[in-house]
C-alpha positions as CSV (number, residue, x, y, z in Angstrom):
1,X,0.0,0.0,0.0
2,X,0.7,3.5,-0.5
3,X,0.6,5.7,2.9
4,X,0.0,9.3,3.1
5,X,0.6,10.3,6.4
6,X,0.1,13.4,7.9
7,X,1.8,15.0,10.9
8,X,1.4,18.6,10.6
9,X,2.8,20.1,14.0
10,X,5.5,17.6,14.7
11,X,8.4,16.0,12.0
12,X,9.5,12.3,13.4
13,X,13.0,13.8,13.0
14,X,12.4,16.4,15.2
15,X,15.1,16.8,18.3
16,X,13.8,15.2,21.3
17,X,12.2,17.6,23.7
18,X,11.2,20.1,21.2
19,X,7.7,22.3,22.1
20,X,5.4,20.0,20.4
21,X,7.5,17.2,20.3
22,X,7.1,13.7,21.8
23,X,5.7,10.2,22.0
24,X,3.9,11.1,18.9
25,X,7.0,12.0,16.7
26,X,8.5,8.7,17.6
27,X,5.7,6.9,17.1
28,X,4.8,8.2,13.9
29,X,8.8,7.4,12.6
30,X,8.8,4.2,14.0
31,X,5.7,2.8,12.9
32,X,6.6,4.3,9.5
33,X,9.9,2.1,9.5
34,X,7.9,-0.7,10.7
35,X,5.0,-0.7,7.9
36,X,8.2,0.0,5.4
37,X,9.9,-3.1,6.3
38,X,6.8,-4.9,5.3
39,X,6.9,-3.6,1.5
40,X,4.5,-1.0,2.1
41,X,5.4,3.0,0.8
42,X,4.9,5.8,3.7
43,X,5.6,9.4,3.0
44,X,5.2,11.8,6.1
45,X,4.1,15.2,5.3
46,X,5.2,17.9,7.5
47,X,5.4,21.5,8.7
48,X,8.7,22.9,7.7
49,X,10.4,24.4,10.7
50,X,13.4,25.6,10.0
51,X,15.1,26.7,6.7
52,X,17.5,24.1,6.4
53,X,15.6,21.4,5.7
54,X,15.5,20.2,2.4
55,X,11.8,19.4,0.9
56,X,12.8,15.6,0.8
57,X,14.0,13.3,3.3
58,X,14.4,9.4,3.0
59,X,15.1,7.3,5.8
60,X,14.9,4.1,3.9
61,X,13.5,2.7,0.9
62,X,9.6,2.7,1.2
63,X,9.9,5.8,4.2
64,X,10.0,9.4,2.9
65,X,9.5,13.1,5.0
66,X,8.3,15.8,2.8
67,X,8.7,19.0,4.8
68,X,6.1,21.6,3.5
69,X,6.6,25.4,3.9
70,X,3.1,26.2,5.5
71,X,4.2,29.9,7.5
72,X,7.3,30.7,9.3
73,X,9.6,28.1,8.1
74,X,10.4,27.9,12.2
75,X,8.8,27.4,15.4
76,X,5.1,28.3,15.6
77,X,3.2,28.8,19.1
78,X,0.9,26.8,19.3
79,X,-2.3,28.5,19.7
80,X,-1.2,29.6,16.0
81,X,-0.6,26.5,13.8
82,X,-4.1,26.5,13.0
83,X,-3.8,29.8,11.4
84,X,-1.3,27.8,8.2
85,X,-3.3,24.7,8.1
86,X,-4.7,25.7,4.6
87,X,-1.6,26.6,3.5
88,X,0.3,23.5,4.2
89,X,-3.1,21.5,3.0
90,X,-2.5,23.5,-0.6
91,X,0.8,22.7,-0.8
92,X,0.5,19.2,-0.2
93,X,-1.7,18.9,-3.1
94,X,0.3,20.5,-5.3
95,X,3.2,18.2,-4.0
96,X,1.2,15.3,-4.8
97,X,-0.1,16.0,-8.0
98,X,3.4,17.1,-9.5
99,X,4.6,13.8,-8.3
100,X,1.5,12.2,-9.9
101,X,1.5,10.5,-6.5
102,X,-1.9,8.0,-5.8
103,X,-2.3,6.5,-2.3
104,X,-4.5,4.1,-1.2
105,X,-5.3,5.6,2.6
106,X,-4.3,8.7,4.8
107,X,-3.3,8.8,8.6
108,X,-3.5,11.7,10.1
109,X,-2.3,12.0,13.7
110,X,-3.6,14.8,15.9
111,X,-6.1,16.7,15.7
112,X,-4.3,19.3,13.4
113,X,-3.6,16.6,11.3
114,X,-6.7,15.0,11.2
115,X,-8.6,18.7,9.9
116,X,-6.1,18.4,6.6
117,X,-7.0,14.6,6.3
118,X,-10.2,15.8,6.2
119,X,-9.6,17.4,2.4
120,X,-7.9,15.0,1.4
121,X,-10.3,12.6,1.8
122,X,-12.9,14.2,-0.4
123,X,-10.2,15.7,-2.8
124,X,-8.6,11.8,-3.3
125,X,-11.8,10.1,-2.6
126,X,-9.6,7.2,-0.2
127,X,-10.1,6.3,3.1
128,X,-9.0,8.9,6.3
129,X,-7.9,7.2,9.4
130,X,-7.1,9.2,12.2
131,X,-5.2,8.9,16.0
132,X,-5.5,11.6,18.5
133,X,-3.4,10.9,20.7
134,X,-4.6,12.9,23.3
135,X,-8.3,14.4,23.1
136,X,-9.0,18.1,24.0
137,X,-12.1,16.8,26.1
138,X,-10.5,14.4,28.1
139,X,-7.6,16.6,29.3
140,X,-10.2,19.3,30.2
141,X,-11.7,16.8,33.0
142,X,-8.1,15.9,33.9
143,X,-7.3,18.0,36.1
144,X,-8.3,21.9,37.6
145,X,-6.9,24.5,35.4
146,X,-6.4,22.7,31.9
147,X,-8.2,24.1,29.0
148,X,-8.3,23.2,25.5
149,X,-9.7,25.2,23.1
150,X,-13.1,25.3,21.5
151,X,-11.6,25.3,18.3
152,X,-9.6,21.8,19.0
153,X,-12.7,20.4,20.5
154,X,-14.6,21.2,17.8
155,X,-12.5,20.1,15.2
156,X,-12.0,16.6,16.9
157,X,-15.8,16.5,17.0
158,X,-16.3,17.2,13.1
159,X,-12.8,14.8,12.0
160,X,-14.3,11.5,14.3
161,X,-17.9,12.5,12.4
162,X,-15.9,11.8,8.6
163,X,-13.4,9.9,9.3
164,X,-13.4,6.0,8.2
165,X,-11.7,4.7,11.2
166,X,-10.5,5.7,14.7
167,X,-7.1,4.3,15.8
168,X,-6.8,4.2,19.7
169,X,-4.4,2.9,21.8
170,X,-6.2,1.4,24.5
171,X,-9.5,0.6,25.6
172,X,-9.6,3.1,27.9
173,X,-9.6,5.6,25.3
174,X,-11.8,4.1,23.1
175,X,-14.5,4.1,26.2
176,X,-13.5,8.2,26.1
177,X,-14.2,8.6,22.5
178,X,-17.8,6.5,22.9
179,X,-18.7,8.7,26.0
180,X,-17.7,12.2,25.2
181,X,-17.0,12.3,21.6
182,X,-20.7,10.2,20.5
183,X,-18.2,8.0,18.4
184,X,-19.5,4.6,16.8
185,X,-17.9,1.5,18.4
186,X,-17.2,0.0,14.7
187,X,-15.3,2.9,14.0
188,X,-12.6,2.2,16.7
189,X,-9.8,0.1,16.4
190,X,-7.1,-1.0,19.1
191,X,-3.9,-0.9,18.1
192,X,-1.4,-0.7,21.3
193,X,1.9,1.9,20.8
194,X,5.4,0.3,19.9
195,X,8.1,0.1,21.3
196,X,11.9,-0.4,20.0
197,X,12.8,-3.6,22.3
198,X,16.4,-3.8,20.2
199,X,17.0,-0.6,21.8
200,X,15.0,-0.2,25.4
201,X,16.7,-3.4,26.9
202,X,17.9,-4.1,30.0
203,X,22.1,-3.3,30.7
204,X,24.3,-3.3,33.5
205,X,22.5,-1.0,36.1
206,X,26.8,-0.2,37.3
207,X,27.4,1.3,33.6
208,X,24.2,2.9,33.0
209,X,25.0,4.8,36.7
210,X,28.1,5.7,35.9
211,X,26.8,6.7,32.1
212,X,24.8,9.4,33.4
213,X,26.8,10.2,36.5
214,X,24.3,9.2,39.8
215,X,25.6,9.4,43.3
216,X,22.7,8.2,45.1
217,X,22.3,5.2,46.1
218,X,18.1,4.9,44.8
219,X,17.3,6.5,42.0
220,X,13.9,7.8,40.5
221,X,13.3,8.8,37.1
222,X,10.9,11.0,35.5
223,X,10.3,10.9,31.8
224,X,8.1,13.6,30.4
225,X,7.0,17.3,28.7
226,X,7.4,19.7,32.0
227,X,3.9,20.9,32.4
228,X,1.1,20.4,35.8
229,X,-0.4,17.9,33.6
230,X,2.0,15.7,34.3
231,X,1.9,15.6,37.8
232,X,5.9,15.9,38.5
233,X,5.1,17.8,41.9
234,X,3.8,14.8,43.5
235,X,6.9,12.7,42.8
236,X,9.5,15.1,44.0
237,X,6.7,15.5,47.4
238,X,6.7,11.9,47.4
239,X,10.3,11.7,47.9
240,X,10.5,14.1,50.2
241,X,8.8,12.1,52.6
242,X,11.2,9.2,51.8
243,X,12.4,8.2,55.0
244,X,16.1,7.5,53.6
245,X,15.5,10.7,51.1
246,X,19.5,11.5,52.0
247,X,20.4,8.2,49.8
248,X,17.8,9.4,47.0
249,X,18.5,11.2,43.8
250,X,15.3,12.3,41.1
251,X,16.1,13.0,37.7
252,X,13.4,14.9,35.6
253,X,14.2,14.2,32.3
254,X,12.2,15.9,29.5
255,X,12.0,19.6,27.4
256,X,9.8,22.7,27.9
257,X,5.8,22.2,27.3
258,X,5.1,24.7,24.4
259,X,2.1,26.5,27.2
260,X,4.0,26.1,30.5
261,X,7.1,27.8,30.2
262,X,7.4,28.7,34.0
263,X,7.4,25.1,35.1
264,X,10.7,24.0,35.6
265,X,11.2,26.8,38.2
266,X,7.5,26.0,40.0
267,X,8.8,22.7,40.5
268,X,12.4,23.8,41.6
269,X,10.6,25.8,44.3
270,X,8.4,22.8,45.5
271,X,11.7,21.3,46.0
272,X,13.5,23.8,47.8
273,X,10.3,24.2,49.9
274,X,10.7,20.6,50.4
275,X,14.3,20.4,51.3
276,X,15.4,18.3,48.5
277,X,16.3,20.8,46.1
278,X,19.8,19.2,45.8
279,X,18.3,15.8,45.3
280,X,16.7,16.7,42.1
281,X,18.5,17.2,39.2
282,X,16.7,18.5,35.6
283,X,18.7,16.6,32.6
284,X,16.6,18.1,29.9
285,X,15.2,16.7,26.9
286,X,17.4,13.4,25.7
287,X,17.8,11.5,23.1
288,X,16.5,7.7,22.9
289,X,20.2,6.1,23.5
290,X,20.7,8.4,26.5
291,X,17.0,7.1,27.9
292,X,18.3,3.7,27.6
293,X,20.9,4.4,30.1
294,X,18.4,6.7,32.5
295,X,15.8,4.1,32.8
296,X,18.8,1.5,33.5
297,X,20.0,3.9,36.0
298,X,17.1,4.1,38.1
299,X,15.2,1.7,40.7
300,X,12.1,2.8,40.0
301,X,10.2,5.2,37.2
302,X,7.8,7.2,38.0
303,X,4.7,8.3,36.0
304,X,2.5,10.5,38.5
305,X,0.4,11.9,35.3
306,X,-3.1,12.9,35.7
307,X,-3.8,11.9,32.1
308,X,-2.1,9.4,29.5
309,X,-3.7,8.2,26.9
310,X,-1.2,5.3,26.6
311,X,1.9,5.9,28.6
312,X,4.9,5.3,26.4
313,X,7.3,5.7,29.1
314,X,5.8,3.1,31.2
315,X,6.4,0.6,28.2
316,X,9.6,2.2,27.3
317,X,11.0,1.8,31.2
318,X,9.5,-2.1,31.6
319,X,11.9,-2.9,28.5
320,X,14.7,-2.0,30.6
321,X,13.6,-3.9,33.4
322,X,12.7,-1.3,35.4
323,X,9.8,-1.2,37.1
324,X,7.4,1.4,37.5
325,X,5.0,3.2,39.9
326,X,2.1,5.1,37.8
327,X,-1.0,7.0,38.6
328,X,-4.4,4.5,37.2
329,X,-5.0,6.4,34.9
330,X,-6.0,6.4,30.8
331,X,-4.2,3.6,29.2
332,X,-1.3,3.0,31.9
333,X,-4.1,0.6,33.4
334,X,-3.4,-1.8,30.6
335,X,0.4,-1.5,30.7
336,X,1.7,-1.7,34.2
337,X,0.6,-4.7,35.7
338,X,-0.5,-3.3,39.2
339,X,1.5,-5.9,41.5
340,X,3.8,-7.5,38.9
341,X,5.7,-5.1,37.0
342,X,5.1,-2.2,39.1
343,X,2.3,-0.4,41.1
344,X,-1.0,1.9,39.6
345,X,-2.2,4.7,42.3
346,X,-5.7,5.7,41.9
347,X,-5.2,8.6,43.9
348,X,-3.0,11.6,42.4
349,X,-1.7,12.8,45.5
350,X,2.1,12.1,47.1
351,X,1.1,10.3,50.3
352,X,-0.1,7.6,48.1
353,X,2.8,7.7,45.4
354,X,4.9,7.7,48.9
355,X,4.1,4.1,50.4
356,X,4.6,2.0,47.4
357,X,7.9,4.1,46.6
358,X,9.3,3.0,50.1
359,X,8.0,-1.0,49.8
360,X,9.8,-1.0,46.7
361,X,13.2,0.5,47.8
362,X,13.4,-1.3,51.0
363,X,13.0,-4.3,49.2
364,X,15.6,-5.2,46.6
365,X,14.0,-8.8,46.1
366,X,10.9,-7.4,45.1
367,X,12.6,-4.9,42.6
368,X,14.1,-7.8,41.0
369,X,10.8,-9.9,40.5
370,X,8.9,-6.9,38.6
371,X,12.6,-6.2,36.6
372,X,12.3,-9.7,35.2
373,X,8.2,-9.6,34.7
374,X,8.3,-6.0,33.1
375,X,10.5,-6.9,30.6
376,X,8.5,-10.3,29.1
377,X,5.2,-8.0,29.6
378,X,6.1,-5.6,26.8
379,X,7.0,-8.0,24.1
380,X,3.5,-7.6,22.4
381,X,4.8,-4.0,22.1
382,X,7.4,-4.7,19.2
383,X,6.7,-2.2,16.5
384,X,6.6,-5.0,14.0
385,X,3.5,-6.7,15.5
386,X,2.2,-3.5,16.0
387,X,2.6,-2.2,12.1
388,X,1.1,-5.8,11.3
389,X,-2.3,-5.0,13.0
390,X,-2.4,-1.4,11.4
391,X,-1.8,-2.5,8.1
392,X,-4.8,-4.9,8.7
393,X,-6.6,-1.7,9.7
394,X,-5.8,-0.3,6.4
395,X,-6.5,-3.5,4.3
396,X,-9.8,-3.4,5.8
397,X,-10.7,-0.3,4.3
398,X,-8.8,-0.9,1.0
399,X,-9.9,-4.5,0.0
400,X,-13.4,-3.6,-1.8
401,X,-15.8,-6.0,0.4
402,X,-16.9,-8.7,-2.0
403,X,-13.3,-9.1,-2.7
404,X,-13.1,-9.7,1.4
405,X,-15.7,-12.2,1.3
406,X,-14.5,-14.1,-1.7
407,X,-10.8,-14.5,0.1
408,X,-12.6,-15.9,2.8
């Protein structure tokens, strides 16, 4: 098949840690590599965003980037992207048709994404599937103080209204879409997020310490985009009340949210309010070779969130064999195995983060049992299983029905 994919806001090749750059910019490259290794052609439209780039980029045979001047060809806040979203819509077009490209299916990803999908659906008169990621709606009820606009939750109402098919992540979000979005259940598919277990896999914990230069003897790890949705406050309160917090170091590793850029200091005062400040240390964003050494690093990683609609670095951390402590939340209930390969809190507040944080220090035997489980948990991860059920997703929609019935 031939794959138009769009991700507006965010190139996979992006540098880690970016505003507006994630689990979803890895996701979209690696499930790109993935469906490429099985014969199938994926370009990835994008925003251009700096000048440098060149309009083409292959990765591999079957796996292109376009990057599409669509506004400043630079870094866009947020609240404006919407504002070139006709513009980058007109110029893929005219891409396409000087290419005399034909594709059998788009996948947008994000709501951005998804309103230019939208076009091209009618335009190319092929099949639109979409994945949100995170939904405007959901985050609102999070947590006190988050607001998404009117215009995003809007625009996710009208794309899940067109759109041939819904890919979700877990259950739990598909339950979200059915409840606040009016979706209809044959429109969703579950397709769980990859992971690259090559690369997240477990090494020796002595290396991976002296790697990234820790001194204390238990370490916690946070992986994330600094912003209150996250929950970061109640990990470094948590370990405050530690009772051995003198032996304790907390990394925060992760960039700048695009709408919060006053957190990092918020949550340098909550530490220096909580008489840790010199226990946690702020790494910055990193890449995916220096997170393989973090998550080695550390005894435990935390994942206080108040929403996630999957929890990539849950999956990401269990491939190293480290276990993890995570708020029950979105679709971290399907990942961590409360009691096996870590511990889900249904209460976002430290007290509660605090007790299974000391149960699992003080007990090194215990630590070892969820190492060994998390790690054989997350091999239904592997991106190549994972490309494998979306390309049934787009077959599906590809494969004329009689034609279906008459392979059967």
């Amino acid at each position: 098949m031939r794959i138009a994919t769009i991700s507006y806001h965010g190139s996979p090749f992006a540098a880690p840690g970016a505003p507006s750059t994630g689990g979803m910019q890895v996701y979209v490259r690696e499930l790109a590599r993935a469906l490429a290794a099985l014969g199938h052609h994926v370009d990835v439209f994008t925003r251009r965003s700096s000048a440098d780039q060149p309009e083409v980029i292959v990765d591999r045979p079957g796996f292109r980037v376009i990057n599409l001047t669509a506004g400043p060809a630079g870094p866009v806040a947020k609240g404006e992207l919407s504002l070139h979203l006709c513009s980058f819509t007109r110029e893929l077009l005219e891409y396409a048709a000087k290419e005399g490209a034909q594709y059998d299916i788009i996948h947008s990803h994000y709501w951005l994404s998804g309103r230019v999908g939208r076009v091209l659906r009618e335009r190319w008169d092929i099949p639109h599937v979409t994945m949100f990621h995170t939904l405007a709606e959901v985050k609102n009820r999070a947590r006190i103080g988050e607001r998404e606009s009117d215009e995003r939750i809007s625009s996710e109402r009208l794309i899940i209204g067109e759109a041939d098919q819904i890919i979700v992540a877990s259950r739990h979000e598909q339950q979200q879409l059915l409840r606040f979005y009016e979706a209809l259940a044959e429109q969703i598919a579950v397709v769980p997020c990859g992971v690259d277990l090559d690369r997240f896999r477990p090494m020796s914990r002595q290396a991976a310490r002296a790697a990234v230069g820790v001194t204390g003897k238990h370490v916690l790890l946070f992986v994330g985009r600094l912003e209150p949705l996250k929950g970061i406050d109640i990990l470094i309160r948590a370990a405050a009340g530690l009772e051995e917090r003198a032996d304790v170091e907390v990394i925060i590793a992760g960039g700048l949210s695009d709408g919060h850029p006053d957190e990092p200091a918020r949550l340098r005062t909550i530490a220096a309010e909580c008489g840790i400040a010199e226990k946690v240390r702020f790494v910055g964003p990193q890449s995916q070779d220096r997170l393989v050494e973090l998550y080695n690093a550390a005894d435990v990683t935390v994942v206080p969130s108040y929403y996630e609609s999957f929890g990539l670095v849950a999956i990401e951390s269990m491939a190293c064999g480290t276990p993890v402590i995570a708020s029950r939340v979105g679709g971290l209930s399907s990942t961590v195995r409360d009691g096996e390969t870590g511990y889900l809190i249904p209460w976002r507040c430290p007290e509660a983060f605090l007790e299974r944080l000391e149960l699992l220090l003080g007990n090194e035997e215990l630590r070892a049992h969820f190492a060994a489980a998390a790690r054989q948990s997350v091999e239904r991860f592997r991106w190549s299983a994972v490309a494998e059920q979306i390309a049934a997703v787009y077959r599906c929609l590809t494969t004329p029905a009689i034609a279906r019935v008459a392979g059967e």
